[in-house]
NUGU-954689 format. One record per atom (N, C-alpha, C): residue in three letters; x, y, z. Coordinates in steps of 0.05 Angstrom, whole numbers, padded with zeros to 5 digits, always signed. Last residue first. Layout:
N
alaXYZ;...
This chain:
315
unk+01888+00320+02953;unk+01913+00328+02961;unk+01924+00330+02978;unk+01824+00288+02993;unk+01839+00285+02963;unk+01858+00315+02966;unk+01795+00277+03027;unk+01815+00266+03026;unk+01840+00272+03004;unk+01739+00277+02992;unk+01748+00274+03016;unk+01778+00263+03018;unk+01734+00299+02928;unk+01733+00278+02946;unk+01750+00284+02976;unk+01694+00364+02914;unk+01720+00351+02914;unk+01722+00320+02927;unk+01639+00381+02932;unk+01659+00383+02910;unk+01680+00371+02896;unk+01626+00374+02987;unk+01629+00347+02974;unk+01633+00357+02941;unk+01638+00413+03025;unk+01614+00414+03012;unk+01605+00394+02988;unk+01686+00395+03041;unk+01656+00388+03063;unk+01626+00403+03044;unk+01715+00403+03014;unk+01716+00374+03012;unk+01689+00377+03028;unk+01710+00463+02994;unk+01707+00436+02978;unk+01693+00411+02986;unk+01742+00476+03045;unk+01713+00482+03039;unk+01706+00465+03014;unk+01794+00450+03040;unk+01776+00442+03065;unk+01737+00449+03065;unk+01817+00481+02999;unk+01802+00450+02996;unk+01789+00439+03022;unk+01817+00531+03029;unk+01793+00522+02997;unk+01793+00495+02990;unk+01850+00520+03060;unk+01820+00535+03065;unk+01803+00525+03042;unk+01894+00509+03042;unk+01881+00492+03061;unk+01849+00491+03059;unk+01902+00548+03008;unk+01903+00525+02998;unk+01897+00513+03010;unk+01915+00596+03046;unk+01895+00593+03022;unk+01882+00572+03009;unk+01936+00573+03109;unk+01943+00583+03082;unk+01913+00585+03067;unk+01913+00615+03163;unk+01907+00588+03155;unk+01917+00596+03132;unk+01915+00653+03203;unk+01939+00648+03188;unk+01947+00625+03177;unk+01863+00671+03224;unk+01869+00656+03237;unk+01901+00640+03222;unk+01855+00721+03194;unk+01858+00725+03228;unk+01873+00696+03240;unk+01868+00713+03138;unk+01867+00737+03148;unk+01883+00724+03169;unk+01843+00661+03132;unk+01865+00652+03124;unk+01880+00691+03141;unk+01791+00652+03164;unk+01813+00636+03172;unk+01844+00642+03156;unk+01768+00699+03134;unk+01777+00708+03159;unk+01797+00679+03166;unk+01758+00675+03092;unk+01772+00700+03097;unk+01789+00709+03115;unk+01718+00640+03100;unk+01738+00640+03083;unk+01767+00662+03091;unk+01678+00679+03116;unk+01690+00667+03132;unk+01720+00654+03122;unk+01668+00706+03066;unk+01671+00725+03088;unk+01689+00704+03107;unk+01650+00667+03039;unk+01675+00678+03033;unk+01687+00698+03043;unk+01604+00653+03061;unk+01623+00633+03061;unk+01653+00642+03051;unk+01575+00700+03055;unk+01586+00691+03087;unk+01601+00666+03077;unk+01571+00695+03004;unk+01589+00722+03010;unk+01595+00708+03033;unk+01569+00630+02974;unk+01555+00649+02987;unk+01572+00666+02994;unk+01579+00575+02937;unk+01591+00589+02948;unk+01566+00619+02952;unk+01542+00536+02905;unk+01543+00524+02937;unk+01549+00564+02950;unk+01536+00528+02857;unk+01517+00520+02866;unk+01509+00513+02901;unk+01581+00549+02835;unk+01557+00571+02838;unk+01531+00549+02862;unk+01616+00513+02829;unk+01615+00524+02851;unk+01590+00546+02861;unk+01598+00489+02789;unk+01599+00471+02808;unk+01603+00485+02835;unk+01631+00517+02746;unk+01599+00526+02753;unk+01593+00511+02780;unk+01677+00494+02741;unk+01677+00514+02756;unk+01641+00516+02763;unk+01661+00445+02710;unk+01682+00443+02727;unk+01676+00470+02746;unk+01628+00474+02660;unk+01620+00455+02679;unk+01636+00442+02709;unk+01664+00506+02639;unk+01652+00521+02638;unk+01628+00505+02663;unk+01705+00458+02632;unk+01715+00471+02642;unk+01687+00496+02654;unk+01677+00425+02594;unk+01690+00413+02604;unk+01695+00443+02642;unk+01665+00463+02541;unk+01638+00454+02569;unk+01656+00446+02589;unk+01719+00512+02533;unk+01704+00492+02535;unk+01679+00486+02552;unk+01753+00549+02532;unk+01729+00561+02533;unk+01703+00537+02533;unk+01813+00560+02540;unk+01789+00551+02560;unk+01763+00551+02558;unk+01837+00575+02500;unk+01841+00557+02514;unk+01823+00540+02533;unk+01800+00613+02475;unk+01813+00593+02459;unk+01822+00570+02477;unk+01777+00643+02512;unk+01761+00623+02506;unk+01775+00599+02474;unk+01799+00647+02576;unk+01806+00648+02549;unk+01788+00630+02530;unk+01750+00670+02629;unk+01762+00652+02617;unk+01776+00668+02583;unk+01723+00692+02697;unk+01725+00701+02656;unk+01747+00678+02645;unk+01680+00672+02742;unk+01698+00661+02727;unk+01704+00684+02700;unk+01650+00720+02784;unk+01646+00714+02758;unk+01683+00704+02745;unk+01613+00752+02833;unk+01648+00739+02827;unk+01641+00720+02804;unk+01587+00807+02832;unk+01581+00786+02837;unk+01605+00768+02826;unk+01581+00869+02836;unk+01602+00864+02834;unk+01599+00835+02837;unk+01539+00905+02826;unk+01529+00877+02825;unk+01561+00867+02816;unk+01530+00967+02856;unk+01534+00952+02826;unk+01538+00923+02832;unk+01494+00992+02916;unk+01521+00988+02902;unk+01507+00966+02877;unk+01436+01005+02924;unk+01455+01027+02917;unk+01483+01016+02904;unk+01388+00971+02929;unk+01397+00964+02923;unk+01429+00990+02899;unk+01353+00979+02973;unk+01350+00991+02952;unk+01372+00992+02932;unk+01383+00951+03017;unk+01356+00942+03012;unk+01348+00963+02985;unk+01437+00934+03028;unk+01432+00957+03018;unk+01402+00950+02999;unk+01438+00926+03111;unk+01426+00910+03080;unk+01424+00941+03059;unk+01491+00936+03150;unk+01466+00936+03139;unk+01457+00933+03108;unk+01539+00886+03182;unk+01528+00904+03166;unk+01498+00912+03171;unk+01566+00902+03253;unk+01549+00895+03237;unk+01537+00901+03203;unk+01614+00893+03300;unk+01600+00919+03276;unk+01582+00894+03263;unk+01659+00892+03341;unk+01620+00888+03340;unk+01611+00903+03317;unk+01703+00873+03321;unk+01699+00911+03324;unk+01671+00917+03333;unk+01708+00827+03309;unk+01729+00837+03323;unk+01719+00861+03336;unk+01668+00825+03263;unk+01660+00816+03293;unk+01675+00820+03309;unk+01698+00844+03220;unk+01665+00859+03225;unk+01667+00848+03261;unk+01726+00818+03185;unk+01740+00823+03219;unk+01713+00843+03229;unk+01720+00799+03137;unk+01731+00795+03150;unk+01725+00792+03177;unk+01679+00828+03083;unk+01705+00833+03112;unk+01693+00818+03129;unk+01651+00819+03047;unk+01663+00796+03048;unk+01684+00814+03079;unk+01621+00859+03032;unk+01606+00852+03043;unk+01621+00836+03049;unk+01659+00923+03063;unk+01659+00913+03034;unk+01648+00883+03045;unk+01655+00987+03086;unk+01677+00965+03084;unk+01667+00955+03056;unk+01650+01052+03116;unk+01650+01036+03087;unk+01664+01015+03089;unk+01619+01061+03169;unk+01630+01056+03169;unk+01635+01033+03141;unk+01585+01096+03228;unk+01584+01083+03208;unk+01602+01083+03190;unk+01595+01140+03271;unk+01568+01116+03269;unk+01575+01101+03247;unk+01660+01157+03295;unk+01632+01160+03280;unk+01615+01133+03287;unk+01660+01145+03354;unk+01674+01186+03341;unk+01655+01175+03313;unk+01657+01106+03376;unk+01629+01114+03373;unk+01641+01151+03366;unk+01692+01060+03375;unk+01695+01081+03400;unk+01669+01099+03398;unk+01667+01038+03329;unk+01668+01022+03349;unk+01673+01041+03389;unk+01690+01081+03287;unk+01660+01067+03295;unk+01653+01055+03322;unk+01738+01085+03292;unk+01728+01100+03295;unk+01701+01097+03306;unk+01755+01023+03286;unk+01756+01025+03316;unk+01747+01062+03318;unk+01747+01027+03224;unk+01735+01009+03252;unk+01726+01019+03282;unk+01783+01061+03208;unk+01760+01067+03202;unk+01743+01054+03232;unk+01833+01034+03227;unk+01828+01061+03246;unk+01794+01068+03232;unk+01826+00985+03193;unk+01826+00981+03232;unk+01819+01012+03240;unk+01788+01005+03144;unk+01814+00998+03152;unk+01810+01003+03186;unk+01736+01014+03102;unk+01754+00980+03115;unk+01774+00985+03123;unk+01772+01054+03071;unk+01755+01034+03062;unk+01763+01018+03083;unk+01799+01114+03105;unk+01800+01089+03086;unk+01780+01071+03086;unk+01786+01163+03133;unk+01796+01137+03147;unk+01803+01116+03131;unk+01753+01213+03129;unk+01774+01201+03120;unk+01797+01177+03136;unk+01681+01216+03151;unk+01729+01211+03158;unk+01744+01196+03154;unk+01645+01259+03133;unk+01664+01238+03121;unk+01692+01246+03136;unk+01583+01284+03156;unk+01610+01287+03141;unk+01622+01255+03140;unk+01536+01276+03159;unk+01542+01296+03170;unk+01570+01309+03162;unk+01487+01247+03130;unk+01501+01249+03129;unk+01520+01271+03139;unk+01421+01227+03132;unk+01439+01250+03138;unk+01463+01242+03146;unk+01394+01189+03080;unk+01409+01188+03108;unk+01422+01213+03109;unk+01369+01179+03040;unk+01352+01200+03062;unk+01367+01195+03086;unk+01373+01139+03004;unk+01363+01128+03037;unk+01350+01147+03045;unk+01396+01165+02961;unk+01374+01146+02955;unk+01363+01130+02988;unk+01415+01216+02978;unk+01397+01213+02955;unk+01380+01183+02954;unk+01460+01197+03018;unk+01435+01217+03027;unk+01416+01217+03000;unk+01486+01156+02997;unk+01469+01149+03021;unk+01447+01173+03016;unk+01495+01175+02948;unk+01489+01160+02946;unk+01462+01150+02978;unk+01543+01220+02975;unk+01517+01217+02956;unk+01492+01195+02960;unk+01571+01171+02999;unk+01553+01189+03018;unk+01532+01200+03001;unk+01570+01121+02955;unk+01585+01126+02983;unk+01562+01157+02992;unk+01567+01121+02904;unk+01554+01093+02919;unk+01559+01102+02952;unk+01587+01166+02882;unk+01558+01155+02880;unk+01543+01143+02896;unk+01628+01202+02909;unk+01625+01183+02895;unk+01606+01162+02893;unk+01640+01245+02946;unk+01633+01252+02921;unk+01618+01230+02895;unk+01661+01230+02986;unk+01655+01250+02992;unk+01624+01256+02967;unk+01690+01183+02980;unk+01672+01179+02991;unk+01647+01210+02984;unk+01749+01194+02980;unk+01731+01187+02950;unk+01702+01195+02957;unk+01772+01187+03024;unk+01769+01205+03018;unk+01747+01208+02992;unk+01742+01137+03058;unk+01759+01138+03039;unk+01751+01168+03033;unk+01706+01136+03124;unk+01708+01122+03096;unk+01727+01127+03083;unk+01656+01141+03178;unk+01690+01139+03167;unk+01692+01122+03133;unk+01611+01185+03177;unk+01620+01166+03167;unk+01645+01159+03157;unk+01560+01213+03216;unk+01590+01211+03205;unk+01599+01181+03201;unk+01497+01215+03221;unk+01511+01197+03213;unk+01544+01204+03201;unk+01435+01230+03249;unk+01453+01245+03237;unk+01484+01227+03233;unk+01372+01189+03235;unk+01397+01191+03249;unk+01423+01209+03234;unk+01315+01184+03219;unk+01329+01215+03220;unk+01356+01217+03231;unk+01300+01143+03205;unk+01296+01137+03239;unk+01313+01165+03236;unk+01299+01124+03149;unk+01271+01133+03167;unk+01282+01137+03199;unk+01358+01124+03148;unk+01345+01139+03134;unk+01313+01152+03153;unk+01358+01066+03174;unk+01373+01097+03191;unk+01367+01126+03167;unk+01325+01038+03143;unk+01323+01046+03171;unk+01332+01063+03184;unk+01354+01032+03102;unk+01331+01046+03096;unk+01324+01053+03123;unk+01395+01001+03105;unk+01402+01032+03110;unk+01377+01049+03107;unk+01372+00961+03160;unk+01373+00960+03136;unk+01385+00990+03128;unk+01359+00950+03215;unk+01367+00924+03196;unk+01382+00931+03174;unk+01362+00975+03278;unk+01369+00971+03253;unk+01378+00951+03241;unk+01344+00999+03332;unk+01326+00977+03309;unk+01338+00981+03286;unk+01379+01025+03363;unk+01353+01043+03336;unk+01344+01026+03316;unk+01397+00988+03385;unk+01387+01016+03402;unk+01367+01035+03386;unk+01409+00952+03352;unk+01393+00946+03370;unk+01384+00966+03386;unk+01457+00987+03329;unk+01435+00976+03314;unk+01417+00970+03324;unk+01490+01001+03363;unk+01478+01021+03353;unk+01456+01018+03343;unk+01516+00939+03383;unk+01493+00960+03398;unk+01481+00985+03393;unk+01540+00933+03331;unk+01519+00918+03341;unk+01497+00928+03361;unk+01550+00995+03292;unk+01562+00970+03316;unk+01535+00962+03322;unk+01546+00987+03223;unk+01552+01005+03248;unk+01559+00984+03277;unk+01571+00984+03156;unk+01564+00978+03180;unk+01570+00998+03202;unk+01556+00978+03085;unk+01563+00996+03108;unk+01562+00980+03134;unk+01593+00960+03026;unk+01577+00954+03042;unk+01583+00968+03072;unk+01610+00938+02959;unk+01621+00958+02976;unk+01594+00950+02996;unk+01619+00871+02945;unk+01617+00908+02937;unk+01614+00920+02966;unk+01621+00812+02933;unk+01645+00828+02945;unk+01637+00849+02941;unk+01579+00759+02926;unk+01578+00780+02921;unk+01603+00801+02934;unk+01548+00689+02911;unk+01579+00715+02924;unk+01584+00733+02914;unk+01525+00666+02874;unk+01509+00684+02894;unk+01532+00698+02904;unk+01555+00679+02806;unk+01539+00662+02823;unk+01524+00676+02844;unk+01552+00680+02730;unk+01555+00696+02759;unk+01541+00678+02782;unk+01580+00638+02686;unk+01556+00649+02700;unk+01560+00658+02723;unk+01638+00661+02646;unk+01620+00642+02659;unk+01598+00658+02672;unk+01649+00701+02598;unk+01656+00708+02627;unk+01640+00688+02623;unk+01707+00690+02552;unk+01692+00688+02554;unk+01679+00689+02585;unk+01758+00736+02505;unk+01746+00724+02535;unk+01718+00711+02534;unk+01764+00750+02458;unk+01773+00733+02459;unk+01772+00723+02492;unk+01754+00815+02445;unk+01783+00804+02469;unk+01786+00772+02468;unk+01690+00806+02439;unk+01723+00811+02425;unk+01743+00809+02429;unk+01674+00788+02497;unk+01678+00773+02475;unk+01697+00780+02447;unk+01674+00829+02539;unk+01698+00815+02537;unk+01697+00794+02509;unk+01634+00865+02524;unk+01662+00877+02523;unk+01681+00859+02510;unk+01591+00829+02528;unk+01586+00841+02498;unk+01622+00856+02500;unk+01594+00816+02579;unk+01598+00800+02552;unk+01615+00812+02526;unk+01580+00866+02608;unk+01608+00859+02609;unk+01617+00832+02587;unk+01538+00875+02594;unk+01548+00893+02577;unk+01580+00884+02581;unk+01501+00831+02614;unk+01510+00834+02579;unk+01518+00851+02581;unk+01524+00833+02668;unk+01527+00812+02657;unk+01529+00811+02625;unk+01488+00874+02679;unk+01515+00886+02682;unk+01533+00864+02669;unk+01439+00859+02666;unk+01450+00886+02650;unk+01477+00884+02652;unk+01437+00818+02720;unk+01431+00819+02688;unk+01442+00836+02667;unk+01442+00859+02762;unk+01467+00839+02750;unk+01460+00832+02715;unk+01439+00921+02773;unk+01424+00898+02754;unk+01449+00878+02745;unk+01471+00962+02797;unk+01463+00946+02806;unk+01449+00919+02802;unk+01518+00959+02732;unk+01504+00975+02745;unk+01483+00959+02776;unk+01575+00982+02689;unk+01567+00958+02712;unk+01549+00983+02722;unk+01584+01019+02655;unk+01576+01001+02651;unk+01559+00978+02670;unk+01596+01095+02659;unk+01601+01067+02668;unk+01581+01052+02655;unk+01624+01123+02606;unk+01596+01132+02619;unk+01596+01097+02632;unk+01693+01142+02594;unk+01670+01133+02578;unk+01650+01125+02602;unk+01749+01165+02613;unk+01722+01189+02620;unk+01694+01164+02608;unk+01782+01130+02589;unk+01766+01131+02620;unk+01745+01147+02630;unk+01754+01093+02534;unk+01770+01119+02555;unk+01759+01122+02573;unk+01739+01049+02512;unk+01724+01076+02511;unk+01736+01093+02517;unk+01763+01013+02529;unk+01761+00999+02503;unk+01741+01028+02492;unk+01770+01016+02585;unk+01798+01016+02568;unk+01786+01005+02534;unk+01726+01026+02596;unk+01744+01046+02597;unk+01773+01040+02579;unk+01706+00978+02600;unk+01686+00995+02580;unk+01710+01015+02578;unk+01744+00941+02636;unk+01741+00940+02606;unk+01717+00963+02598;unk+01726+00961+02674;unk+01748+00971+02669;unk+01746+00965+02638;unk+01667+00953+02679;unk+01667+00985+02679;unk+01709+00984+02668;unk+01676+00899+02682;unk+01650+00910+02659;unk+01658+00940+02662;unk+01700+00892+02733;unk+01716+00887+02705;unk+01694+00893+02688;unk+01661+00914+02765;unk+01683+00929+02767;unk+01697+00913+02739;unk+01614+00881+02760;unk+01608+00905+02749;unk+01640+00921+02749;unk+01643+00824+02773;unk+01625+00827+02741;unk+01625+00862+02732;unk+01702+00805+02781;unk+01678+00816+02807;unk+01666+00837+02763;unk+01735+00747+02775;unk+01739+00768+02771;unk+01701+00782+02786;unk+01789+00692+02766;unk+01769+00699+02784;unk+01762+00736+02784;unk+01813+00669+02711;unk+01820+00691+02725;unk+01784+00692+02745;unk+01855+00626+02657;unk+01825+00631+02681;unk+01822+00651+02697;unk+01900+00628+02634;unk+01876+00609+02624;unk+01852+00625+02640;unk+01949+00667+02610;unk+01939+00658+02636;unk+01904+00653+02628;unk+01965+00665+02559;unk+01993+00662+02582;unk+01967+00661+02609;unk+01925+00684+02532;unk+01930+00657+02541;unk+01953+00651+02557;unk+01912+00734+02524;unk+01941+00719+02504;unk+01939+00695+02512;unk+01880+00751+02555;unk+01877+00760+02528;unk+01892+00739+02518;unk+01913+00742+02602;unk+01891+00729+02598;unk+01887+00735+02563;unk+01945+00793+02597;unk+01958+00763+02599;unk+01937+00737+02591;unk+01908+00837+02600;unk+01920+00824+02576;unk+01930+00793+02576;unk+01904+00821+02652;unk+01885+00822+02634;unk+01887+00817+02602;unk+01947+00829+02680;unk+01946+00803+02679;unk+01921+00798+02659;unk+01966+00876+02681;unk+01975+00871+02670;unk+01968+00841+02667;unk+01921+00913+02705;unk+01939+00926+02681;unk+01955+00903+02665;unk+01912+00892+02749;unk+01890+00882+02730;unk+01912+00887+02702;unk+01970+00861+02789;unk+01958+00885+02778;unk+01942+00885+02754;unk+01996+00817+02810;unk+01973+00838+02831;unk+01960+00860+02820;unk+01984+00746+02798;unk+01989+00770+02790;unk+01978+00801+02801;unk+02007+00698+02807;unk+01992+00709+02823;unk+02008+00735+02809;unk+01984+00628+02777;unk+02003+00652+02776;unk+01994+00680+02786;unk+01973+00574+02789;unk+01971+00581+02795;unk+01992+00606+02787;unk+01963+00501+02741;unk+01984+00519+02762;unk+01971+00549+02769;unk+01940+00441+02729;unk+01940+00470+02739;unk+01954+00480+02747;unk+01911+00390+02687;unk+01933+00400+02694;unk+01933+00431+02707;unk+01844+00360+02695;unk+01859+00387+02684;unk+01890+00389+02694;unk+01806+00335+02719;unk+01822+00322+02698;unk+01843+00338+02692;unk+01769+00360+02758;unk+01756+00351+02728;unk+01777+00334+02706;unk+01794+00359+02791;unk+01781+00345+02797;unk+01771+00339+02770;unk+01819+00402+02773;unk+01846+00379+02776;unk+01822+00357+02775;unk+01790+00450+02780;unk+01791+00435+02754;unk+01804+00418+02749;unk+01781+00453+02833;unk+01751+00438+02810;unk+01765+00437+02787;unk+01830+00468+02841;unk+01822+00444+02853;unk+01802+00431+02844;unk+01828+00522+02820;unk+01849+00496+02814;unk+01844+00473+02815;unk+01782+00540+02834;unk+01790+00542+02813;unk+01799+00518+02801;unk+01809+00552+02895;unk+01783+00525+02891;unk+01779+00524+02852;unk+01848+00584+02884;unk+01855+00559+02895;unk+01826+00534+02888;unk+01822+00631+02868;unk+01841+00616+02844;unk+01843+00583+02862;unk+01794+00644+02917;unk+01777+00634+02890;unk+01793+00615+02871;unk+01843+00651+02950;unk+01826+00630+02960;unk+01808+00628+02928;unk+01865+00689+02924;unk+01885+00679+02920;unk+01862+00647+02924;unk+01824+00736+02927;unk+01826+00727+02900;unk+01843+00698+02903;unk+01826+00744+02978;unk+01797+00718+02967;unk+01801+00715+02940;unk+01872+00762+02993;unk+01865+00737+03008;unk+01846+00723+02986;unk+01913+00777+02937;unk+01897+00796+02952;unk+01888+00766+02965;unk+01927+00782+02881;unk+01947+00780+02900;unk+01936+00785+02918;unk+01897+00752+02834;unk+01900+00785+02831;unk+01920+00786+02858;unk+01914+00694+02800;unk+01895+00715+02831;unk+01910+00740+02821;unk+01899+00651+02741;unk+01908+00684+02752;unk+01901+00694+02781;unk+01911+00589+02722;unk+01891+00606+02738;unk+01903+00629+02749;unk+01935+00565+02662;unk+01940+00573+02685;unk+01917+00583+02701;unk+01911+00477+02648;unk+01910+00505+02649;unk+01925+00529+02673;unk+01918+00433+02604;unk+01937+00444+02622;unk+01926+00470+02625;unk+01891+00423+02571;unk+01891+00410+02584;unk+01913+00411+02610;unk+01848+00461+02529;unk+01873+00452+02533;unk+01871+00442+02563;unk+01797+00469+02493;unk+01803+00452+02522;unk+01831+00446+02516;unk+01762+00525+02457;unk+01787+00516+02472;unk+01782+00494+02493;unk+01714+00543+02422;unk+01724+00542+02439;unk+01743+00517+02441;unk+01723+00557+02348;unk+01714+00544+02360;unk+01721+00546+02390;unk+01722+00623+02319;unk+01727+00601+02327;unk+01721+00581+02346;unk+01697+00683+02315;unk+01686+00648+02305;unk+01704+00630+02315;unk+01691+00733+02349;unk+01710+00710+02352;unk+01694+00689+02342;unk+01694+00798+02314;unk+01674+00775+02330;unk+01692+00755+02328;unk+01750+00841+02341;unk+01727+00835+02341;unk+01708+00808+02338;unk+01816+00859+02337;unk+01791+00847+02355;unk+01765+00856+02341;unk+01859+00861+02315;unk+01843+00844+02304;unk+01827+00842+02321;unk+01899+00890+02351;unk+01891+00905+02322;unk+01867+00891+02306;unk+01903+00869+02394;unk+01891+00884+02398;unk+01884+00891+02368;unk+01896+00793+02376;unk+01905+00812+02380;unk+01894+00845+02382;unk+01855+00748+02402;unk+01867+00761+02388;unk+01882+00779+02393;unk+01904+00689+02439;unk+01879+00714+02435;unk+01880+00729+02412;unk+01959+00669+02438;unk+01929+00651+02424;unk+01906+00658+02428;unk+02020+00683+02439;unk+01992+00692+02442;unk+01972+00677+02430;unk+02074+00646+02466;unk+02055+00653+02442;unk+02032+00663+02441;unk+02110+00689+02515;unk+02100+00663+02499;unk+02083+00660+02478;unk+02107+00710+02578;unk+02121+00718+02550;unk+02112+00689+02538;unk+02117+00755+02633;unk+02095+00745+02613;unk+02098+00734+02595;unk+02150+00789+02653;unk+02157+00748+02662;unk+02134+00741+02650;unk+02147+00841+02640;unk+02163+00822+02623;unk+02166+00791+02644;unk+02117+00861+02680;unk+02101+00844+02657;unk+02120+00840+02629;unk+02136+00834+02740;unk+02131+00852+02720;unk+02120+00838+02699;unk+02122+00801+02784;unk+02128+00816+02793;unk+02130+00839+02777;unk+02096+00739+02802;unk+02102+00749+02774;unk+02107+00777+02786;unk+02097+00670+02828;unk+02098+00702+02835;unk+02105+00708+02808;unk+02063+00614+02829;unk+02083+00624+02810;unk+02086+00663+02821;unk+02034+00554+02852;unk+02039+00578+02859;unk+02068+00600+02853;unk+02011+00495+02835;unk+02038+00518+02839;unk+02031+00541+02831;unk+01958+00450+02859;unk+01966+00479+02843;unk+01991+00500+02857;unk+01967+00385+02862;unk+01965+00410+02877;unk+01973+00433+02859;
């Protein structure tokens, strides 16, 4: 079973580095890595903690020694990865393709991740391979940003898609994050590429109960979450399809050390999951460990064992 290590600063990081270093980065000849002991990184959050868990579990199954170290801040566990103090890291393709372009460009540098997974896939390579990372194949689970309205709004104006409330002239406040206002994927974004009228923005936060229950009381229509929430059905909300495809291809992508980890062994241990995991499986995921106060560790070997990943029975 994978231990579960809290890290709290980035002095409990410490040990021999076996990435390059920042002064020597560039092309990596060396051969890839199978150490036999690996760590796996969560970011501290429900689906990072549930990804690192099935992580663990496909790679015990493969033979692998594992532990688990839950780190909450990219700032610091990225590097950590760089150095091999942490083997494996569950990560979302266009948001680590845009942090790495910034931290290896400045933050002002012209994003990277874009709705084309493909594109967003070589430019996040082409980042992480000097660093001495290597990213695995992106699968179908997808985490980006995503709208909903309530179930009876949708059936009252036939809605599937945001292209629908675009063509159907609906005037649309929208609880969201103050960001929202201005920021590509969020109201811009709606009224430029749907043709949704947009009436304003309330400031409500991403996905948070008072965004919700704004929607749900009907003070607004709609409502920024993210495609893996949770608690959509608590509040009758529903998404809609971003059928023109407006958010970046945040698609959940293994990155690895590729001194330590950069093996077939391991690059075949995880891929095992591409071939099953879906957003509604990590939506629901979610919600047992969220609403129903199932641990992490249950959840992900219970999804395993019935998708026959893992043996029945096994920890």
């Amino acid at each position: 079973m994978a231990v579960a290590l809290a890290l709290s600063a980035p002095t409990a990081l410490t040990g021999c580095a076996t990435g390059p270093s920042l002064e020597n980065q560039g092309e990596v000849t060396a051969p890839p890595g199978d150490s036999q002991d690996l760590t796996i990184g969560s970011a501290g959050f429900t689906e990072s903690d549930l990804l690192a868990q099935m992580y663990a579990l496909l790679l015990e199954d493969a033979g692998y020694g594992t532990k688990i170290l839950s780190v909450t801040n990219r700032e610091i566990y990225e590097p950590a990865l760089e150095s091999g103090q942490i083997d494996v890291v569950p990560e979302y393709a266009a948001t680590f393709a845009d942090w790495l372009n910034a931290k290896a460009h400045g933050p002002d540098a012209p994003t990277v991740g874009s709705p084309d997974l493909a594109a967003t896939m070589t430019a996040l390579r082409g980042l992480a391979g000097p660093r001495g990372l290597t990213v695995l194949d992106a699968g179908r689970a997808v985490d980006q940003n995503a709208f909903a309205v309530t179930r009876a709004y949708a059936a009252q104006h036939r809605l599937k898609t945001l292209s629908d409330v675009g063509a159907a002239k609906l005037p649309v406040r929208l609880a969201a994050g103050d960001e929202c206002v201005q920021r590509p994927y969020c109201a811009p974004g709606l009224r430029e590429t749907y043709g949704i009228d947009v009436t304003g923005v309330d400031p409500k936060g991403v996905g948070t109960t008072q965004a919700k229950q704004a929607v749900q009381s009907g003070e607004d229509q709609m409502v920024l979450t993210t495609t893996t929430d949770a608690t959509l059905d608590e509040f009758g909300l529903v998404l809609l399809a971003d059928d023109k495809h407006l958010q970046n291809a945040d698609h959940i992508v293994p990155v690895v050390n590729r001194a330590r980890a950069g093996g077939e062994r391991v690059t075949a241990a995880l891929g095992r999951l591409n071939t099953v995991l879906t957003t509604a499986d990590l939506a629901n995921m979610n919600e047992q460990v969220d609403s129903w106060r199932r641990l992490p560790e249950d959840v992900a070997r219970t999804y395993l064992q019935e998708k026959k990943l893992i043996p029945a029975g096994s920890g």
